[in-house]
mmCIF file of the N, C-alpha and C atoms, coordinates in Angstrom:
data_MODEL
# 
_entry.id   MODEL 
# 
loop_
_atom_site.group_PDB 
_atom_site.id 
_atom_site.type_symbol 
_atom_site.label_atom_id 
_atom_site.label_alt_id 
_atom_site.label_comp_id 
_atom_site.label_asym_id 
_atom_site.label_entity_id 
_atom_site.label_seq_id 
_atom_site.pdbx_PDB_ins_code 
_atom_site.Cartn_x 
_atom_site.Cartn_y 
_atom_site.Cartn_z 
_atom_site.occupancy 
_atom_site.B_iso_or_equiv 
_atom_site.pdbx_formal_charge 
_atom_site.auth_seq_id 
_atom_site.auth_comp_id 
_atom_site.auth_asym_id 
_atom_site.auth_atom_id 
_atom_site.pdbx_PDB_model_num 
ATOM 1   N N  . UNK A 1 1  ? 47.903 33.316 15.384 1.00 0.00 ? 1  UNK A N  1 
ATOM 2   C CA . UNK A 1 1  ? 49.290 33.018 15.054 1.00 0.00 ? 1  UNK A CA 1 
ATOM 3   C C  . UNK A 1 1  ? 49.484 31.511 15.167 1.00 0.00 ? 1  UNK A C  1 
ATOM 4   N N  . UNK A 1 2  ? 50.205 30.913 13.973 1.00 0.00 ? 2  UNK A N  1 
ATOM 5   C CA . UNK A 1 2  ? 50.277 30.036 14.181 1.00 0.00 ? 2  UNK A CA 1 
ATOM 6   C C  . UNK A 1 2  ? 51.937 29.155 14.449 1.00 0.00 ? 2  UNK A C  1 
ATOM 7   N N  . UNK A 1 3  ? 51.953 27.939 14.933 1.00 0.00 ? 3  UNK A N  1 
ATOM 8   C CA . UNK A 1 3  ? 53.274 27.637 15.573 1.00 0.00 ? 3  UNK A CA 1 
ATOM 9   C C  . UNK A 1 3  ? 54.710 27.249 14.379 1.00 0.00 ? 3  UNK A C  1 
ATOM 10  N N  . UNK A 1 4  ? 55.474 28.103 14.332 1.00 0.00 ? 4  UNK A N  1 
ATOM 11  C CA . UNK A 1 4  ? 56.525 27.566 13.524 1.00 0.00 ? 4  UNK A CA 1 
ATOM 12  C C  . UNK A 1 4  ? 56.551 25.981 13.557 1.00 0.00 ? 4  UNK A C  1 
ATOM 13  N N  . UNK A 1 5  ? 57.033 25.483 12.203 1.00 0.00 ? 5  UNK A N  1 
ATOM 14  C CA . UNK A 1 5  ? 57.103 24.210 11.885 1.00 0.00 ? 5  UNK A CA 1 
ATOM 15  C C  . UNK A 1 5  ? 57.360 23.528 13.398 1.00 0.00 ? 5  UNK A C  1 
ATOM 16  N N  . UNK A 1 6  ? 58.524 23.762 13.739 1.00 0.00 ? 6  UNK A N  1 
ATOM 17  C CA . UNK A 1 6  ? 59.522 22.482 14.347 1.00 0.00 ? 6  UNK A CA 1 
ATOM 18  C C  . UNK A 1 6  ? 58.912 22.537 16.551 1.00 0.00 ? 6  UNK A C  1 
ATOM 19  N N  . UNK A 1 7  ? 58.320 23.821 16.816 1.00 0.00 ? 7  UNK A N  1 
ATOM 20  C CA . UNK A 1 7  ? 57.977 24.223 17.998 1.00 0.00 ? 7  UNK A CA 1 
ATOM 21  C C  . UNK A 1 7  ? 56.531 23.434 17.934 1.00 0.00 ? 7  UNK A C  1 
ATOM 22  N N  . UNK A 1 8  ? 56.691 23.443 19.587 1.00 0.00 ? 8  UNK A N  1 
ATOM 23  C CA . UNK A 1 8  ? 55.530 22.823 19.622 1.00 0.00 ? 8  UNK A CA 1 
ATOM 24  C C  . UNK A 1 8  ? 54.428 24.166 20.284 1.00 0.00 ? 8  UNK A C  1 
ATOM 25  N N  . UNK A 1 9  ? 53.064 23.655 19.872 1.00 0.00 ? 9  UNK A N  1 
ATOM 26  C CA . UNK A 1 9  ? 51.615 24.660 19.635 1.00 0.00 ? 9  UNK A CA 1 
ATOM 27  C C  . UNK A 1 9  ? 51.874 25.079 21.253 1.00 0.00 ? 9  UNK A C  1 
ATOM 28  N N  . UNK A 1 10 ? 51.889 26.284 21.251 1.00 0.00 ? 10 UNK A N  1 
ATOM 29  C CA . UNK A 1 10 ? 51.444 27.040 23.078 1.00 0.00 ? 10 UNK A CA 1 
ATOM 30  C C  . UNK A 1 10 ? 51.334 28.062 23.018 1.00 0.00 ? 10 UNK A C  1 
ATOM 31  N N  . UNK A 1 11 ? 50.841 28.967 23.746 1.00 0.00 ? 11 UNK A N  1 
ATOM 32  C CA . UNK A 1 11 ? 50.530 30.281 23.952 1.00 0.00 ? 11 UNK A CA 1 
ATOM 33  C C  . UNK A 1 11 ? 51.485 31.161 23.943 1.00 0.00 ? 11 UNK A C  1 
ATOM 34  N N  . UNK A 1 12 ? 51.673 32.286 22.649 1.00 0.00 ? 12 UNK A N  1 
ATOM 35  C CA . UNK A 1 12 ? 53.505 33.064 22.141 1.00 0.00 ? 12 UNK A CA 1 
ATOM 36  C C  . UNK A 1 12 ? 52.693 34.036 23.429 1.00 0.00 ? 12 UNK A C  1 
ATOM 37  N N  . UNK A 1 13 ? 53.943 34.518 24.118 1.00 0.00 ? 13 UNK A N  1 
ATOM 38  C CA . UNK A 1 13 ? 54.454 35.677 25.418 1.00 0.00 ? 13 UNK A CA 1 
ATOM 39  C C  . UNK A 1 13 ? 55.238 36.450 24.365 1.00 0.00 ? 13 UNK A C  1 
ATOM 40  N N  . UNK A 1 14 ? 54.230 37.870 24.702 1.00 0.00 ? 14 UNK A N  1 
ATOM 41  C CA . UNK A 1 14 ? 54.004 38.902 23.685 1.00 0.00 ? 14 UNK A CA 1 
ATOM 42  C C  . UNK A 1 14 ? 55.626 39.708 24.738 1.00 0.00 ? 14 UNK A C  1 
ATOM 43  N N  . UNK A 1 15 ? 56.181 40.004 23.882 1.00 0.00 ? 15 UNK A N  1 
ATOM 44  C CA . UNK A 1 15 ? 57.723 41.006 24.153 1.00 0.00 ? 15 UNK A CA 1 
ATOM 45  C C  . UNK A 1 15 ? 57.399 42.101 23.678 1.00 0.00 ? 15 UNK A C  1 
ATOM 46  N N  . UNK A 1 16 ? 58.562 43.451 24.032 1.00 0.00 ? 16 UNK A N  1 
ATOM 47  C CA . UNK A 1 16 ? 58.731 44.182 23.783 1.00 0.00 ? 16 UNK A CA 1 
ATOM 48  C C  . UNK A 1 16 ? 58.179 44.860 21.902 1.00 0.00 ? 16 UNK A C  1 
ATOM 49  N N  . UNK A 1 17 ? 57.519 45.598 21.456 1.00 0.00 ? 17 UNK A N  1 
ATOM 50  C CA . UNK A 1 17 ? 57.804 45.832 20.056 1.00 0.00 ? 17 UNK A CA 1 
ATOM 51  C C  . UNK A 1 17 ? 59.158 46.163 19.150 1.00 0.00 ? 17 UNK A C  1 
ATOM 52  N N  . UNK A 1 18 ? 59.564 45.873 18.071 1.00 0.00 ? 18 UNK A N  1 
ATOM 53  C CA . UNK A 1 18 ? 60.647 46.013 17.216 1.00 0.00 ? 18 UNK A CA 1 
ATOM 54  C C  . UNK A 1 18 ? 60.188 47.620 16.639 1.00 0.00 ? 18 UNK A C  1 
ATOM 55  N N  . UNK A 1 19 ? 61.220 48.023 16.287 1.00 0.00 ? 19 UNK A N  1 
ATOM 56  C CA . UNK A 1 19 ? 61.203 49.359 15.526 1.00 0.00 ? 19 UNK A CA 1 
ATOM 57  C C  . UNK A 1 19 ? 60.671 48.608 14.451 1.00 0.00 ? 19 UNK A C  1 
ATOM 58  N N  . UNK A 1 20 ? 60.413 49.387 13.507 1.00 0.00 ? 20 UNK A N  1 
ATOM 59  C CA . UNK A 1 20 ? 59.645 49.412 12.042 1.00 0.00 ? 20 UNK A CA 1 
ATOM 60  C C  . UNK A 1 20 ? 60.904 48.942 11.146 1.00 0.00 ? 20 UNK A C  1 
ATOM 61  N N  . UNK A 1 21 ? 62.471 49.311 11.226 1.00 0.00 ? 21 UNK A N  1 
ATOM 62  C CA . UNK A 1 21 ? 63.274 49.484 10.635 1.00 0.00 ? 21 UNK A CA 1 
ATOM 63  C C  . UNK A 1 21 ? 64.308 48.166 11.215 1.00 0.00 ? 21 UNK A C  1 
ATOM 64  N N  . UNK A 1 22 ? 63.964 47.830 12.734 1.00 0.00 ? 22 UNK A N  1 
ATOM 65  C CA . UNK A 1 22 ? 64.150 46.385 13.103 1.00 0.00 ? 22 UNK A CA 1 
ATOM 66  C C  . UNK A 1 22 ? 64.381 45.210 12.573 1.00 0.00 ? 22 UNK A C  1 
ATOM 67  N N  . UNK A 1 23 ? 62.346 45.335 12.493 1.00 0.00 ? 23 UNK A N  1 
ATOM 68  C CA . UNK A 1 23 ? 61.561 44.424 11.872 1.00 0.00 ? 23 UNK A CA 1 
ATOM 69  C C  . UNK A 1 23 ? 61.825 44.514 10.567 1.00 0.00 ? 23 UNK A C  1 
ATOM 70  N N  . UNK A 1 24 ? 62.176 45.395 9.472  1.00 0.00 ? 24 UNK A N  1 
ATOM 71  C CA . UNK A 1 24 ? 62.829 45.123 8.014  1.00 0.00 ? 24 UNK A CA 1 
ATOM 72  C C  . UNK A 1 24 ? 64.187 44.499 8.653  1.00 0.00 ? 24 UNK A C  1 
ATOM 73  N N  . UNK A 1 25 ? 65.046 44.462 9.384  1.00 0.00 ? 25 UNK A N  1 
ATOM 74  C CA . UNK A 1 25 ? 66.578 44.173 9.533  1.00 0.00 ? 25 UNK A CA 1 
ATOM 75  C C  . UNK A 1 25 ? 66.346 42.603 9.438  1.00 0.00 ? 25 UNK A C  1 
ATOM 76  N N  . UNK A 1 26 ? 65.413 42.531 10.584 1.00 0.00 ? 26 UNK A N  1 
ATOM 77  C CA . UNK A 1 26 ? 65.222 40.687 10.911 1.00 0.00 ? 26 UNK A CA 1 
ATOM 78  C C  . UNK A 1 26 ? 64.670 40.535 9.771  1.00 0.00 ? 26 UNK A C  1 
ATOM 79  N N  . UNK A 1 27 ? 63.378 40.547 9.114  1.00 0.00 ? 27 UNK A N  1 
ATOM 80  C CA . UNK A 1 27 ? 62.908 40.527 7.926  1.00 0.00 ? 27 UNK A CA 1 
ATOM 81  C C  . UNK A 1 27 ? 64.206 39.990 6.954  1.00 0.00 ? 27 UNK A C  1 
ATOM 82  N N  . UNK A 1 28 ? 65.041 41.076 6.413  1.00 0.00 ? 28 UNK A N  1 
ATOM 83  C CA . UNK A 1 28 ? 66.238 39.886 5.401  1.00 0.00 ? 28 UNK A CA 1 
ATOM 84  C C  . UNK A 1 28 ? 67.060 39.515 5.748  1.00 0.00 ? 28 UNK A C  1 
ATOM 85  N N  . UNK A 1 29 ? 67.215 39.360 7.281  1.00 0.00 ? 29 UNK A N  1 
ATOM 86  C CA . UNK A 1 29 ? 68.331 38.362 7.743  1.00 0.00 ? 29 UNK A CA 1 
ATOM 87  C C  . UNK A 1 29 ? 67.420 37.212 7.763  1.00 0.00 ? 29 UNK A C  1 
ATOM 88  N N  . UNK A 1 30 ? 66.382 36.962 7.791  1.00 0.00 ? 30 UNK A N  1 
ATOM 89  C CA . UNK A 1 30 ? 65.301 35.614 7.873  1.00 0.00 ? 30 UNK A CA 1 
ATOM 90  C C  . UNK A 1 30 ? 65.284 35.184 6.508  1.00 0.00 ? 30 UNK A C  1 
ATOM 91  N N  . UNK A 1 31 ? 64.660 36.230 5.317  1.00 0.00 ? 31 UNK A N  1 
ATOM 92  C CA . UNK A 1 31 ? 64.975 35.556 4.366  1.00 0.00 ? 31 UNK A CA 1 
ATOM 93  C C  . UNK A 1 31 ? 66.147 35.199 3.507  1.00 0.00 ? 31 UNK A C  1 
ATOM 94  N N  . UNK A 1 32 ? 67.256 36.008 4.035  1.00 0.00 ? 32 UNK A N  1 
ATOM 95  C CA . UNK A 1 32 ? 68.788 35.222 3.535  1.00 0.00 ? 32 UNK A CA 1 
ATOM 96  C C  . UNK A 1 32 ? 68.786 33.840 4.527  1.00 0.00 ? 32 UNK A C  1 
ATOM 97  N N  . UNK A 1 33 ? 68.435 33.783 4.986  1.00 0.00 ? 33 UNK A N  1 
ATOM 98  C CA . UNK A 1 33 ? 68.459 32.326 6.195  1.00 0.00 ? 33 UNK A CA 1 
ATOM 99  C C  . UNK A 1 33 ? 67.719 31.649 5.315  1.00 0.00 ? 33 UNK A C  1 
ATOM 100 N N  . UNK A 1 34 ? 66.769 31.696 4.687  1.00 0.00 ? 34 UNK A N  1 
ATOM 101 C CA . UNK A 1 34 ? 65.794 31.001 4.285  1.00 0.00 ? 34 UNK A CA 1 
ATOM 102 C C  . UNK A 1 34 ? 65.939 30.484 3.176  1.00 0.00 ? 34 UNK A C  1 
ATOM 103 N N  . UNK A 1 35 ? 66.567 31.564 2.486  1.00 0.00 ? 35 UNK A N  1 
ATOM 104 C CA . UNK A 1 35 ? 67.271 31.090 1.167  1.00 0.00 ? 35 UNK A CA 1 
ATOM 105 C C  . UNK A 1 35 ? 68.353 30.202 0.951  1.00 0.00 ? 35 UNK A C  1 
ATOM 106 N N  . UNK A 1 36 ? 69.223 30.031 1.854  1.00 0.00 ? 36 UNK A N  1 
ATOM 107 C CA . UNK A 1 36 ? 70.159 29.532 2.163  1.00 0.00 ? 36 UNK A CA 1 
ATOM 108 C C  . UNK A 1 36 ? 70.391 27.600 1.884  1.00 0.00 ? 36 UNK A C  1 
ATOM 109 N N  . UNK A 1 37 ? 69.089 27.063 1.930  1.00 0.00 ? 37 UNK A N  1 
ATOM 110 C CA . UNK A 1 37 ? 68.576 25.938 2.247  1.00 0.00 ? 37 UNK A CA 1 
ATOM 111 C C  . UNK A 1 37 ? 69.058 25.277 2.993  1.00 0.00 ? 37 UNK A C  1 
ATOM 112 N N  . UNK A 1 38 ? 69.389 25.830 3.913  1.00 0.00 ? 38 UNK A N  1 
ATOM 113 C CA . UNK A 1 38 ? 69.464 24.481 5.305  1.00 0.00 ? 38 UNK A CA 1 
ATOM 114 C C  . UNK A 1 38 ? 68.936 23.431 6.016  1.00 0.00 ? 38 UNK A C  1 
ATOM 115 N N  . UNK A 1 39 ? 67.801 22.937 5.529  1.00 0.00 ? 39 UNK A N  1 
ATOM 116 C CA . UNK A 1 39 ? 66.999 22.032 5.789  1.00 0.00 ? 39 UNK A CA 1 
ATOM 117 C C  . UNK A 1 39 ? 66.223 22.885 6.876  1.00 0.00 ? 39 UNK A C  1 
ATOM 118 N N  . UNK A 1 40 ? 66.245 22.312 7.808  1.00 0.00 ? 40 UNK A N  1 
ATOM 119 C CA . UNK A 1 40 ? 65.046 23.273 8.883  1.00 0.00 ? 40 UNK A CA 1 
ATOM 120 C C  . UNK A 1 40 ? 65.222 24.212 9.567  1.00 0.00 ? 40 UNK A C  1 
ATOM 121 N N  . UNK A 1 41 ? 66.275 24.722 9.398  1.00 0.00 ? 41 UNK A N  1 
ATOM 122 C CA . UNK A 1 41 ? 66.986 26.043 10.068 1.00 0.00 ? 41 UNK A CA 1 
ATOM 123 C C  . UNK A 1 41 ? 66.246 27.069 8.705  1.00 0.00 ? 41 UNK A C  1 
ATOM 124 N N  . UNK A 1 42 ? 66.550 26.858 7.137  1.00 0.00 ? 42 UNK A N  1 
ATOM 125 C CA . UNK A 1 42 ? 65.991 27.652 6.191  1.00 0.00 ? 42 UNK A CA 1 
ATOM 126 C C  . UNK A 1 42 ? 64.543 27.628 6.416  1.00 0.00 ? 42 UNK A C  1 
ATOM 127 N N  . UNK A 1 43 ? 63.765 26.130 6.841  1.00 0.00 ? 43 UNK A N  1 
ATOM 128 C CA . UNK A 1 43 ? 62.446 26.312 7.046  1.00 0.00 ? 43 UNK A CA 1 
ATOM 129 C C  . UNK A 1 43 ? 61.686 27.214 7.831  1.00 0.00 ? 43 UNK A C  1 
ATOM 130 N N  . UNK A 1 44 ? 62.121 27.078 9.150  1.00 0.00 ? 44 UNK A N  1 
ATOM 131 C CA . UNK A 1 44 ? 61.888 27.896 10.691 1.00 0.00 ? 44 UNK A CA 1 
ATOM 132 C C  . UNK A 1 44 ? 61.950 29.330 10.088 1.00 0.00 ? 44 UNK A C  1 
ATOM 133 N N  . UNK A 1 45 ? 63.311 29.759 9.179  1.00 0.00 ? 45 UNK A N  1 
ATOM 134 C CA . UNK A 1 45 ? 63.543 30.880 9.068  1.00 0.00 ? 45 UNK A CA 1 
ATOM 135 C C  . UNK A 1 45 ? 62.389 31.216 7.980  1.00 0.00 ? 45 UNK A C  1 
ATOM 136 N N  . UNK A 1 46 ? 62.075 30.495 7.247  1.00 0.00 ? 46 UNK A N  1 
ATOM 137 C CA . UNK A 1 46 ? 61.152 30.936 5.851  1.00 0.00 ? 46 UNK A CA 1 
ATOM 138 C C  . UNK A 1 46 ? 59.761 31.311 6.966  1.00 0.00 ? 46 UNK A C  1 
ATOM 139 N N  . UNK A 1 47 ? 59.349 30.464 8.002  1.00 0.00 ? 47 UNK A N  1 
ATOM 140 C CA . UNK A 1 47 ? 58.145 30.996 8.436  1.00 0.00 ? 47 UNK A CA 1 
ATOM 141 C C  . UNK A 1 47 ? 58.108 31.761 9.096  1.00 0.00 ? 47 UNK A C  1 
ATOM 142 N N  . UNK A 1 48 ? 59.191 31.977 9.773  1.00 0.00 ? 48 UNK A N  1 
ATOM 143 C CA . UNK A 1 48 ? 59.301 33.700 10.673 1.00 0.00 ? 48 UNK A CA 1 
ATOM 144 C C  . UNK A 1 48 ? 58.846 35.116 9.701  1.00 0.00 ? 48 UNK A C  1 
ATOM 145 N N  . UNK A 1 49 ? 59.586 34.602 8.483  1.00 0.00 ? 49 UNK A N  1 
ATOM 146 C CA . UNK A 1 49 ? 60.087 35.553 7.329  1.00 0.00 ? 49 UNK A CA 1 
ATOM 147 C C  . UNK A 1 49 ? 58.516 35.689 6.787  1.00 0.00 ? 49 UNK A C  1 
ATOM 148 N N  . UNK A 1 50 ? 57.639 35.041 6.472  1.00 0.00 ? 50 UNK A N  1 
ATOM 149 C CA . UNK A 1 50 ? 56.449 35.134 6.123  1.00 0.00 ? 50 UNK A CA 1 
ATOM 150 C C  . UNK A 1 50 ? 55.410 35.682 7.373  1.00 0.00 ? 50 UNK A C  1 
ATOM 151 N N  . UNK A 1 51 ? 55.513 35.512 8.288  1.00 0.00 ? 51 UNK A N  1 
ATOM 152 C CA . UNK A 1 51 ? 54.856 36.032 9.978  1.00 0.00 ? 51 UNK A CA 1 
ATOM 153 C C  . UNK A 1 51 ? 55.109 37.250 9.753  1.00 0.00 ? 51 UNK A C  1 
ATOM 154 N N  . UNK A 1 52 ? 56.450 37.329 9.844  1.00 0.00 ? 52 UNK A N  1 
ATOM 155 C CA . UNK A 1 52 ? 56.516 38.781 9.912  1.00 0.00 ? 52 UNK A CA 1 
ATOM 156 C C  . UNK A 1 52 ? 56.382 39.976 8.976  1.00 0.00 ? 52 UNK A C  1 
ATOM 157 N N  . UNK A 1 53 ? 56.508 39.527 8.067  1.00 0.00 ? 53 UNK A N  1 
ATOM 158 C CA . UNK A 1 53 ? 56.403 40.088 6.688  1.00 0.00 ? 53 UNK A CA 1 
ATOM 159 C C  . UNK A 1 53 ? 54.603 40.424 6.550  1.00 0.00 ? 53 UNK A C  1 
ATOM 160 N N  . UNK A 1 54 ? 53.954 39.613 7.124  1.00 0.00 ? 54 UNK A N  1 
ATOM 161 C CA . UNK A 1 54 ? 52.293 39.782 6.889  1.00 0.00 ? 54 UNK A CA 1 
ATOM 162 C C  . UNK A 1 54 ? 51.978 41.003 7.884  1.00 0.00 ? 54 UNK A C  1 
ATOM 163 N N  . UNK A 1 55 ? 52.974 41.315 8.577  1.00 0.00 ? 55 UNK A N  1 
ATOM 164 C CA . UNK A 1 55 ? 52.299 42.192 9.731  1.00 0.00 ? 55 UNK A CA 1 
ATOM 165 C C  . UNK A 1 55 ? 53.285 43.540 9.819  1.00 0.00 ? 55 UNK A C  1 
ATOM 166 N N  . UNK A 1 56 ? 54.030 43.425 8.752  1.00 0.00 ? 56 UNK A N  1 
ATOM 167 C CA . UNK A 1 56 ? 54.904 44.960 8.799  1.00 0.00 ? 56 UNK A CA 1 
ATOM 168 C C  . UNK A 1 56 ? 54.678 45.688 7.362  1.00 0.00 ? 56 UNK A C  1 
ATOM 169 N N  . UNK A 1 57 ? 54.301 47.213 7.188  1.00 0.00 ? 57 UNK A N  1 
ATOM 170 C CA . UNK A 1 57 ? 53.926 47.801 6.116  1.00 0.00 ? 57 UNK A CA 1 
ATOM 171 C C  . UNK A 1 57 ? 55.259 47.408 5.292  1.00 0.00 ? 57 UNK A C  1 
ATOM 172 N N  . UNK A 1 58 ? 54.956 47.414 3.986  1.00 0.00 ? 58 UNK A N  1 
ATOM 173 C CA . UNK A 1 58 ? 56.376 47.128 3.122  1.00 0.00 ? 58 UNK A CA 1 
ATOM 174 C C  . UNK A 1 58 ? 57.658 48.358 3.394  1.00 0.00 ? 58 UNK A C  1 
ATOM 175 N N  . UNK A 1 59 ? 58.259 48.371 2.924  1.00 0.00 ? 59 UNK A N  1 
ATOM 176 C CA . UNK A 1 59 ? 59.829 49.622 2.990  1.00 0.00 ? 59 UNK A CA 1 
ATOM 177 C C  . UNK A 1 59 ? 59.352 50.489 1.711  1.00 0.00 ? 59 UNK A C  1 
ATOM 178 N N  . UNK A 1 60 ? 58.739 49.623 0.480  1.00 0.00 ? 60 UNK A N  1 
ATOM 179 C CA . UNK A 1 60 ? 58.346 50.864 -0.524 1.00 0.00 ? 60 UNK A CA 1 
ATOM 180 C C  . UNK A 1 60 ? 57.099 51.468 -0.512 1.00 0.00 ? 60 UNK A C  1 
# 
């Protein structure tokens, strides 16, 4: 895993798991964030949105 843009590189402290249906919720609240273009608030959000997206089966 690698470190969102703006954070600095350290060892992620693994939390609780998200439901499946969660992780789609955050999923397009990240990419409406992302879309949004906010300068680095859309950025941060575009790479969450891609992280997480690589590691959850699709909805279809």
């Amino acid at each position: 895993m690698t470190s969102p843009p703006c954070f600095p590189s350290r060892t992620p402290r693994r939390l609780e798991m998200l439901t499946l249906e969660e992780a789609h919720d955050l999923l397009r609240l990240l990419q409406l964030i992302a879309g949004e273009g906010l300068e680095e608030l859309s950025q941060e959000a575009d790479w969450f949105a891609r992280e997480i997206a690589a590691r959850i089966p699709s909805e279809n």
